[in-house]
N, C-alpha and C positions, 0 to 999 in steps of 0.2 A: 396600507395605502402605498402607491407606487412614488417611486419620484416624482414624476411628471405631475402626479395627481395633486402629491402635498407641494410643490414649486409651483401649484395655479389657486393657490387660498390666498385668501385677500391680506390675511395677517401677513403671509413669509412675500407675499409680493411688496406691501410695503414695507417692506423691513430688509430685501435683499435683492427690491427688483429694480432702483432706481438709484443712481448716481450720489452720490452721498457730497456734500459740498460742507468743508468746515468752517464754523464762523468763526470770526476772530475771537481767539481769548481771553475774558476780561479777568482780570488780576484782581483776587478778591481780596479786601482789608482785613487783616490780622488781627484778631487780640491783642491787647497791649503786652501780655504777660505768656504768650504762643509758646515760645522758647523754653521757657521755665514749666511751663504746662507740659511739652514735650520729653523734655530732658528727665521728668518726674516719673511718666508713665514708662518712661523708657529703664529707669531703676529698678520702679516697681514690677516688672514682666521681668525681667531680669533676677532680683530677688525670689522671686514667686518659682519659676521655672528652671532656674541655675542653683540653685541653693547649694548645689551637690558638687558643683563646678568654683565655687568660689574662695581665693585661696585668703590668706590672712588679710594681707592688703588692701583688697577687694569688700573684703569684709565691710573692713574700715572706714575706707572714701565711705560706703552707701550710709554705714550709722553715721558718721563726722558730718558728713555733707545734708543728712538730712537733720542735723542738730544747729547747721546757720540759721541765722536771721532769712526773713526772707529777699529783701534789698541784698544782702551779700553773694547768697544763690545766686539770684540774678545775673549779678557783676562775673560769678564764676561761671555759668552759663555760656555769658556773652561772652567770656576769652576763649572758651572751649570752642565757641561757633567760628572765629577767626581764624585767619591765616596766620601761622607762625606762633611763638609760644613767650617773646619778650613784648613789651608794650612800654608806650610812655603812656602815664596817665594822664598826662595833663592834653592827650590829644582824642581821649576818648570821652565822646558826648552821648548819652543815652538819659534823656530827659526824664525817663519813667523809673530811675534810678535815685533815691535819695543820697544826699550826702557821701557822692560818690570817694573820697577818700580815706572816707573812716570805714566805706564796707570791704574796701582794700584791705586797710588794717586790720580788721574782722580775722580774712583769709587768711591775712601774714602769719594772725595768732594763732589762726584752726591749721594752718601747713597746708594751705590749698594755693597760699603765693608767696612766693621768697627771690629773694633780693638777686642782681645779678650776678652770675659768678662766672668763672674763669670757661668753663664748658658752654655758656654761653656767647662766646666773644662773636659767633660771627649772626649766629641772631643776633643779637644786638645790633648789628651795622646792618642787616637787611632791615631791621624796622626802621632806622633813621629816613627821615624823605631825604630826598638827593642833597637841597640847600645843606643841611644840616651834616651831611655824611661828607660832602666835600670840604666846610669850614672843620671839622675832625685832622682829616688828612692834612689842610691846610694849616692845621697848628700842628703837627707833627712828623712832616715830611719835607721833604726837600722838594722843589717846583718840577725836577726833573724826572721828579719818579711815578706823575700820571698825569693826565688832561683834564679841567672840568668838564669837557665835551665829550666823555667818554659815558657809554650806557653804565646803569647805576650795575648791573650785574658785575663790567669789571671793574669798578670803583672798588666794590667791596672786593673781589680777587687783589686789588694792590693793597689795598689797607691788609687785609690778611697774610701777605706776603710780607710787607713791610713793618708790621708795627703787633705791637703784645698789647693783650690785656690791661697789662701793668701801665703802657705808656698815655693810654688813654683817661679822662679824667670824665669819669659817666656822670654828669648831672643831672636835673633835674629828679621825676618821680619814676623812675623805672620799676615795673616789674615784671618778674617772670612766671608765668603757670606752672602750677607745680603738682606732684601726684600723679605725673603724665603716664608712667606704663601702668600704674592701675585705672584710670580713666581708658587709655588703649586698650585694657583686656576687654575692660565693661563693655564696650563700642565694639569689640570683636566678637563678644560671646552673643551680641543681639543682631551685631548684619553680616556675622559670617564671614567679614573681610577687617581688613585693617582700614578703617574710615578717618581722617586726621581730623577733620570737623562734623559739623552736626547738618553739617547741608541738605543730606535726604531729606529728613521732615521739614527743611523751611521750603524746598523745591512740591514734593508733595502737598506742602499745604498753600503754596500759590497755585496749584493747578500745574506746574510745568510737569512730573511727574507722576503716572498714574500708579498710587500703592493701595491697590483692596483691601480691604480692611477687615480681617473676619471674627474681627472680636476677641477674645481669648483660647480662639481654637486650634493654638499653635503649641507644637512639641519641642522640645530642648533639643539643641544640636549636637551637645555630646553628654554621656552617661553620670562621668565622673572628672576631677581637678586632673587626674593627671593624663585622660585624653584631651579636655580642652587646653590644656597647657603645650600638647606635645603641637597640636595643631595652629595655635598660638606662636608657637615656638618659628614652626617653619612660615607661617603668613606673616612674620615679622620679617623675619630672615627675608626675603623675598622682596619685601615692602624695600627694606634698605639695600639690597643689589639692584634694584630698579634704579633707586634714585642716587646710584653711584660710592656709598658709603665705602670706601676704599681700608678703612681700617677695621670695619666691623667686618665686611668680606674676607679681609685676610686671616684675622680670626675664627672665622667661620671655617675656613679650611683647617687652619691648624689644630682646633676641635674636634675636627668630623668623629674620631672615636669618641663622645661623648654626647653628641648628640640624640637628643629622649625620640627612645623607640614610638611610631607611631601605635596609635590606639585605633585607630579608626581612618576610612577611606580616606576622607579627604586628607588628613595629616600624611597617609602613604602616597596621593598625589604629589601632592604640594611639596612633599620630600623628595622624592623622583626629578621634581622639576627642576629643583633648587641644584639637586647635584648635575645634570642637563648643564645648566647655566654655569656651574661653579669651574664643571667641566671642560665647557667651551671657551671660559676665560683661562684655567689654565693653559687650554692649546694653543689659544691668540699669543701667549706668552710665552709658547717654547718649552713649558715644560710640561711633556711627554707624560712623563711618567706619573705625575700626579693626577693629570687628568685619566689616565688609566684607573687609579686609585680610585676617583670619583664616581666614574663611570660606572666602574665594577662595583659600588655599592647598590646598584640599581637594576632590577630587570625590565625596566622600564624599554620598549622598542628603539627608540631613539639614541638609549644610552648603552644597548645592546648593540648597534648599528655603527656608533663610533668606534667602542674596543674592536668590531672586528674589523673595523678599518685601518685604523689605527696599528693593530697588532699584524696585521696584514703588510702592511710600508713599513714593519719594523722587522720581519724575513718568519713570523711564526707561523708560518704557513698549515702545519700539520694541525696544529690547533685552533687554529679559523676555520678549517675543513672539517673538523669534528664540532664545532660549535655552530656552524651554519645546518651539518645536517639535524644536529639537535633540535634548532630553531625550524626548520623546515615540518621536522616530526611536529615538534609541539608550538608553533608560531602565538604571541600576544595578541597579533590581528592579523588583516588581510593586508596591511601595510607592511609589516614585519615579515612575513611569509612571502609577498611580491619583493623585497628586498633580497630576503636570503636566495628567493629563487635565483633569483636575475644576477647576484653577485657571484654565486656559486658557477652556474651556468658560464659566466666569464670566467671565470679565475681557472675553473677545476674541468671543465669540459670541453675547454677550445671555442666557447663564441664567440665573438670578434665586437659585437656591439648590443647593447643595451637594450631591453625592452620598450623603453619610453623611443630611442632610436627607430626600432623597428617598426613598430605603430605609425612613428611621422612618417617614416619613407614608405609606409605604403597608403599613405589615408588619399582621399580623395584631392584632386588639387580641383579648387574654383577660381574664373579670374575675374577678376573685380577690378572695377574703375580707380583709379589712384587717387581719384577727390575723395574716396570716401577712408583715404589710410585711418583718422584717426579713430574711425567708428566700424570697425570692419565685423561685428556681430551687427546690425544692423543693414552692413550691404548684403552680408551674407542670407539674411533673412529676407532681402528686397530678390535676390536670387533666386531663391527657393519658392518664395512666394509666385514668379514668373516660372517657375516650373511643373503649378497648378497645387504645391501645398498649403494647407494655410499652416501659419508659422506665427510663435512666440519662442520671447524671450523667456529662459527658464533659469537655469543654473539652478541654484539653491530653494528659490522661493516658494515655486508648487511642491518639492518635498516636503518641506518644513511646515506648510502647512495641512498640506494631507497628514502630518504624521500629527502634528497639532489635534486638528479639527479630531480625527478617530479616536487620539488616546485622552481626548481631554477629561474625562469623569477618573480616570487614575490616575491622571497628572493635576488635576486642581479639584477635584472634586471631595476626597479625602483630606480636607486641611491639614491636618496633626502630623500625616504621614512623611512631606517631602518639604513643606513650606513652613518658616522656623519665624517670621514674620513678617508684617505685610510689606517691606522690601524684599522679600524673595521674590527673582522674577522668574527663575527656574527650580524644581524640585531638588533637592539633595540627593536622592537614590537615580534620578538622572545625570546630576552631574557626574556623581560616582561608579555609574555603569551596570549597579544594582537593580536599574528599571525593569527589566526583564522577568529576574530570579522572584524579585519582590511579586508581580504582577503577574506570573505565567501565563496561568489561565485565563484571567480576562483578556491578555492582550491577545491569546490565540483564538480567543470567542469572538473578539473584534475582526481579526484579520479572517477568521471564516465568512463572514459578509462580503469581501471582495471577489469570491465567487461566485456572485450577482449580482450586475451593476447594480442594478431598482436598489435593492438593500446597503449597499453602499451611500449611493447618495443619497438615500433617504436620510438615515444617520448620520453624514456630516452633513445634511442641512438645517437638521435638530442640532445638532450642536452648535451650530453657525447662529443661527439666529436664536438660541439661549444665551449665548455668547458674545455676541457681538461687541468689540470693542475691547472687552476687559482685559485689560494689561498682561504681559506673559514675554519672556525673552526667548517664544521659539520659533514666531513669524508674526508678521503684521496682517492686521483685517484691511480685506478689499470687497466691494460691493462685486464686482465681479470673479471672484475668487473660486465659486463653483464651476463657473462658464471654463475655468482653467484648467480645472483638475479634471472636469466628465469625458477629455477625452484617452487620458491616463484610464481610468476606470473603467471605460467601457471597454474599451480594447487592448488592455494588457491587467486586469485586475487583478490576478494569482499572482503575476509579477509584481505589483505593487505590492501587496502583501509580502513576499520574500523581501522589500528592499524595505520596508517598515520593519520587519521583524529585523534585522541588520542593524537598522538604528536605535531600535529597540534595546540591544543586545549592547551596544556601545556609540550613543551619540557623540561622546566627544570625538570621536573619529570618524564618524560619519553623518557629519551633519551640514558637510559640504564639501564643494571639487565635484559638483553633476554639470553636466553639458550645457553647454552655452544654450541652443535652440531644443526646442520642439517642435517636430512637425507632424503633420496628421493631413489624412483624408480619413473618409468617409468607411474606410475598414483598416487604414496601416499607419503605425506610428512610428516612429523614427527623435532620436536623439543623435544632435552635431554639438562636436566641439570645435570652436572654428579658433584658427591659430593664424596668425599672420609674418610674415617675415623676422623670424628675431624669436617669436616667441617660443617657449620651451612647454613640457610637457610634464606639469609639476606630480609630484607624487603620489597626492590624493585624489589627484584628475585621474591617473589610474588606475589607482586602488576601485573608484567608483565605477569607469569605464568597464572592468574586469566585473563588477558585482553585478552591472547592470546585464551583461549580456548572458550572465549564467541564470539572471532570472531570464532571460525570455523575450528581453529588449533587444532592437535593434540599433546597435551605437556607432556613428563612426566619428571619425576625425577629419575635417575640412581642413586643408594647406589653402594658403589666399594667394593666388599668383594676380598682381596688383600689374596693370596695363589701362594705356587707354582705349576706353571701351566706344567707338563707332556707334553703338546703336544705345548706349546710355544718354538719358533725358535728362537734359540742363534747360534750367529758367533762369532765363536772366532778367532783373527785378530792378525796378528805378522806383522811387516814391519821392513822393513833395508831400514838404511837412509843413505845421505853425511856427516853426523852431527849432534847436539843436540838439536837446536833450528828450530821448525817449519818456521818461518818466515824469515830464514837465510838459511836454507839447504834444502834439495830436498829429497823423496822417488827413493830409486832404487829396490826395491820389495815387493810386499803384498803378504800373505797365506793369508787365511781365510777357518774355517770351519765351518759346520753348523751341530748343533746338536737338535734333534727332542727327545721326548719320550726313553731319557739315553743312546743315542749311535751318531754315528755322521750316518746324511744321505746324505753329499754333500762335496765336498772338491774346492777350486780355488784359482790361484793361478799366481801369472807375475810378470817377470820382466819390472822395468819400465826404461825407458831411463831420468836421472833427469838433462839433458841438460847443466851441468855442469861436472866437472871433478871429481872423486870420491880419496878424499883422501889416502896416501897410508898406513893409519892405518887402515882407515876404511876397504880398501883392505884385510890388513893381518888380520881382527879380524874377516871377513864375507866370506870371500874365491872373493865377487864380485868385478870385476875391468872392467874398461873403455871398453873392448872390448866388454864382455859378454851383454852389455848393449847398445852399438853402436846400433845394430839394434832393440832394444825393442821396443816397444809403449810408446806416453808418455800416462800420466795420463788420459788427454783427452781424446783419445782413447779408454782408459777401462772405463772410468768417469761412462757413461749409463751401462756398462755389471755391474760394482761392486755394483751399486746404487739396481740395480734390484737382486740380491745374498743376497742384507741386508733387501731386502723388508719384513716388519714386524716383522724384528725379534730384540733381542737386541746385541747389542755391547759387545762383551768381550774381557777383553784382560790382557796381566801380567802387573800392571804395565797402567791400560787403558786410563790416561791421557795423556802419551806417545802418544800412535800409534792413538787416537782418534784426537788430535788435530793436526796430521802430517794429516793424510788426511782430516779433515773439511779446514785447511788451502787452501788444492789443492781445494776442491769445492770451497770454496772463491775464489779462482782465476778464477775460472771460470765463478764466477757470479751466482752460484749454491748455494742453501743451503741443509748441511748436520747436520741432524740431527736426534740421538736415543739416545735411553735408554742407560744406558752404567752397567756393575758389570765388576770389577775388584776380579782375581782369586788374588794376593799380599794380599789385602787388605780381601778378604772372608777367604782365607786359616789362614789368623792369627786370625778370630772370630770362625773360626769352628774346626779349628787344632794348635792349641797353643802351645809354648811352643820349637819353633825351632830357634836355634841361628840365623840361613838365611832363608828367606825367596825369596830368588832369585831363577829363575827359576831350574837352571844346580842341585842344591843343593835341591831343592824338589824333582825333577825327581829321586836325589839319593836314597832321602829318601823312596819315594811311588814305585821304583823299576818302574817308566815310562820310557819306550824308549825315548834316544836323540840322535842322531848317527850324527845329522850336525847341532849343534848348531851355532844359529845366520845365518838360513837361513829361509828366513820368513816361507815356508808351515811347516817343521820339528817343529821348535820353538812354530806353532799355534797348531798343533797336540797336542804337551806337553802339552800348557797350556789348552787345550781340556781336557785332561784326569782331570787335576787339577779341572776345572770346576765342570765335573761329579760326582771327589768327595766332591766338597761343593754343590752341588744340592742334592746328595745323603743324608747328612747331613741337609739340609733347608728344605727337604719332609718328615725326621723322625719322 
């Protein structure tokens, strides 16, 4: 069956052929006992699947913890679900809880909670509430040495500067969770990552997060205790240079010859990364030579790329040249190998500037209207589209789903293989880069289909609507999502296959930095990366630029030379409301005018019916009342006429945040998005005409001698600020 044939069956039409509209999400009631249900199941897969991974410790918690009471679980549960790892008890209420201080005692006795100690000191003052953290400081510090009015984060920075352990007198029922890095391994050997609380499954089971659930059809993450330790090792490491741990970091360094050899991809990741990071902190710090040390633990590209930078500004010249051509011969990626090229090229052969250089200064320049700086893929697309293409927005999004939609039966269709449980949002041998080696053959039996469209599309639109919706961290479902890709497909489909096989081969590298635009007619395809004044031409934008055109793609680069444009279409927009607040009051009329090349060449203009009663100031300050607007249209109605009026042009208006966000609200209600360029004539009149007490409408009109004959009725009012416009464009074109 052809595309065309299986995309007109009634099934894939209602399933792919109609706008999809989401309802609001109803937040479904919990189990009383969810948490403990969760935290159980989560042992149990863990015990069952890790056995082999689990070292004494670990052991331990799972028999001790399953030998509580049940009320004490509970209470241990719910610390573990929390922020932070000190608690008072006396401010913790969990009604479905029995005799909440003796299940305390429970834990004290089992060592799942003990008392606070000295390595607690500054939890302790982040659990305090503010009242209670200041009356602290206030018995123990002098008045001068902070503010009650200071935020609690540096409260507790002066308590810790100022005052010990010792000097404070902890009362009440404090305690601390205890068991915490075997608790941490457990939670790391099920989600892969270092997770501080139990949040996924309360988010999963409100509905906020989508986790598939495919029963027990999930494989272990690592073989044996001392790869999941080694990977452990460094996702810890990492956890605490994130969040600034300054002594455990410095440690970390002074280690480095002891740290456990990786056993496995991810662990040689996540090791790579960490010396990356460990590295670039020694360089922020001046010492050289350490971070040389770091680096050179690593043939990671990045860490490759600094020693010969590095080593380079240090005069080893003879030795950057022999290590670049290395890198050259045998590159890590297309990124590593565009780096040595283009560094070498400078250094050792006399070119004067840079690859990503030389691409700007020859890319294409487009000039664009200066109302639209802050959106300039967008003008650039209104550009192109006026040039007879039709144009979207691309970058990332139709790759990632074309590579999605193709390889999806070896990326989720084999549970056991890539996904370790139903919080995996990506497979394991993709994150690793293994997807390939794993997968060969199928993925080449897949990528054979893109040498005929029919068969292409035909199989991602069986996959698409088998599919649909189910969760995945490597692009989101759109009801139009074929309509995007079939013009990839049809006219460069061998190319898309070489750039699938590339991703294939190594997604974390190439799984974005694609071109801002697409364009297409009816036989030619084109990708633009459009840049604007300032902007740079980042690394992976070329690395992808460069892949793109060895497959067969047409790629350029758009320079945006920003002026004002003579023959660009401004509406200038006035509306009368019930009221002041969009999201509270209704429109009861739009003007709108359109001005071309210094004059206006279209006028429109309605009353709208705003389904409410129109106040009676509002009455007396607009001349509109309840009757005149009985029979209008509502919004919806003109929704498509006024949508089409604004087509390509920008937004104007007195005052444009006003009447700009009164009607994007009415498109949100529709389900609609509205969006443009917007100039405000208030806010231009005061940079190009300065110097006037008022700047409101009625009082310019005075002053510039513009007709107002029915102020505060939206066409009259749009006209004015029409004129207003003309004269600060007249002024922005001098």
């Amino acid at each position: 069956m052809s595309y065309e044939d299986l995309i007109s069956t009634p099934a894939i039409k209602a399933r792919v052929g109609t706008r999809r509209v989401r309802a609001p999400r109803k937040i479904p009631d919990l189990p009383i006992y969810y948490y403990l249900t969760n935290f159980e199941a989560m042992i149990a897969a863990i015990a069952q699947r890790y056995s082999e991974c689990l070292d004494d410790r670990a052991r331990e918690f799972i028999v001790q913890f399953s030998a509580l009471p049940e009320y004490a679980r509970c209470l241990y549960v719910r610390l573990a679900g929390r922020k932070g790892r000190v608690f008072d008890l006396r401010r913790l209420n969990y009604d479905e809880i029995s005799e909440l201080p003796d299940q305390a005692e429970t834990l004290r006795g089992a060592g799942f909670l003990r008392r606070v100690a000295q390595i607690d000191f500054e939890d302790y003052l982040r659990g305090l509430i503010k009242p209670d953290l200041v009356a602290v400081m206030d018995e123990n510090l002098s008045q001068g040495s902070f503010k009650k009015s200071w935020k609690k984060d540096l409260l507790v920075q002066a308590a810790l500067d100022h005052l010990c352990f010792d000097d404070v007198d902890i009362s009440g029922d404090w305690i601390v969770q205890a068991r915490i890095d075997a608790l941490d391994y457990l939670l790391f050997l099920y989600f892969g990552q270092i997770t501080p609380n139990l949040q996924p499954f309360t988010l999963r089971d409100l509905g906020l997060m989508r986790a598939p659930d495919w029963g027990d059809d999930y494989g272990a993450r690592f073989d044996d205790c001392a790869s999941a330790r080694a990977a452990y090792f460094y996702a810890r490491a990492l956890c605490d240079f994130k969040h600034g741990n300054d002594i455990k970091t410095a440690a970390l360094i002074d280690t480095v010859d002891h740290w456990p050899a990786p056993q496995e991809g991810s662990a040689e990741a996540a090791r790579d990364k960490l010396l990356q990071k460990l590295g670039g902190l020694s360089e922020r710090l001046g010492d050289i030579e350490t971070a040389l040390l770091l680096y050179g633990r690593s043939d990671a590209p990045l860490c490759n790329e600094r020693v010969v930078r590095l080593r380079y500004t240090r005069g080893d010249k003879d030795w950057v040249k022999t290590r670049l051509e290395a890198l050259i011969d045998n590159p890590g990626s297309d990124a590593e190998l565009m780096f040595a090229s283009d560094f070498y090229a400078r250094k050792f052969n006399g070119k004067r500037t840079s690859m990503m250089t030389d691409i700007l200064r020859e890319a294409e320049i487009i000039t664009l209207d200066e109302a639209f700086r802050n959106t300039p893929e967008r003008a650039a697309a209104h550009h192109y589209r006026e040039e007879g293409f039709t144009v979207s927005r691309a970058e990332n999004a139709p790759w990632r789903a074309l590579f999605g939609l193709t390889f999806w039966p070896l990326l989720f269709g084999d549970k056991a293989t890539g996904l370790h449980s139903a919080f995996d949002r990506l497979p394991a041998d993709l994150k690793l880069g293994t997807f390939y080696d794993t997968h060969k053959d199928a993925v080449e039996a897949r990528l054979e289909m893109f040498r005929h469209p029919d068969s292409a599309l035909s199989m991602l639109l069986r996959e698409l609507t088998h599919h649909y919706g189910q969760g995945n961290a490597i692009f989101r479902w759109n009801s139009t999502l074929l309509d995007r890709l079939r013009p990839m497909i049809n006219l460069a489909g061998p190319g898309c296959a070489d750039i699938l096989r590339a991703m294939a081969k190594d997604w974390k590298n190439t799984r974005d930095g694609f071109p801002d635009l697409m364009l297409h007619t009816s036989d030619t395809l084109r990708f633009v990366e459009v840049k604007a004044e300032g902007d740079v031409l980042r690394r992976n934008q070329l690395t992808r630029l460069q892949q793109l055109r060895r497959a067969g793609f047409t790629v350029d680069v758009a320079r945006v030379n920003w002026i004002v444009d003579p023959h660009q279409d401004y509406v200038v927009v006035d509306i009368e409301t019930t009221g002041g607040r969009p999201g509270a009051h209704r429109i009861t009329e739009i003007g709108a005018v359109k001005l071309r090349g210094g004059g206006v060449v279209d006028e429109w203009s309605s009353l709208i019916n705003p389904q409410r009663p129109i106040p009676p100031f509002i009455t007396k300050l607009t001349g509109i009342h309840d009757n005149m607007v009985a029979g209008a249209p509502l919004f919806s109605q003109i929704a498509e006429e006024f949508a089409g009026f604004m087509e390509g042009a920008i937004f104007a208006a007195h005052n444009v945040n006003f009447d700009y966000g009164f009607i994007a609200m009415e498109y949100e209600r529709l389900g609609q998005y509205f969006q443009f360029p917007k100039i405000c004539t208030v806010a231009s009149m005061r940079r190009f005409y300065p110097g006037h007490k008022s700047y409101g409408l009625k009082n310019l009109c005075a002053a510039y001698d513009i007709e107002l004959t029915s102020h505060h009725r939206a066409l009259c009012d749009a006209k004015a600020a029409a004129e207003l416009l003309l004269l600060v464009n007249a002024k922005r074109m001098a």
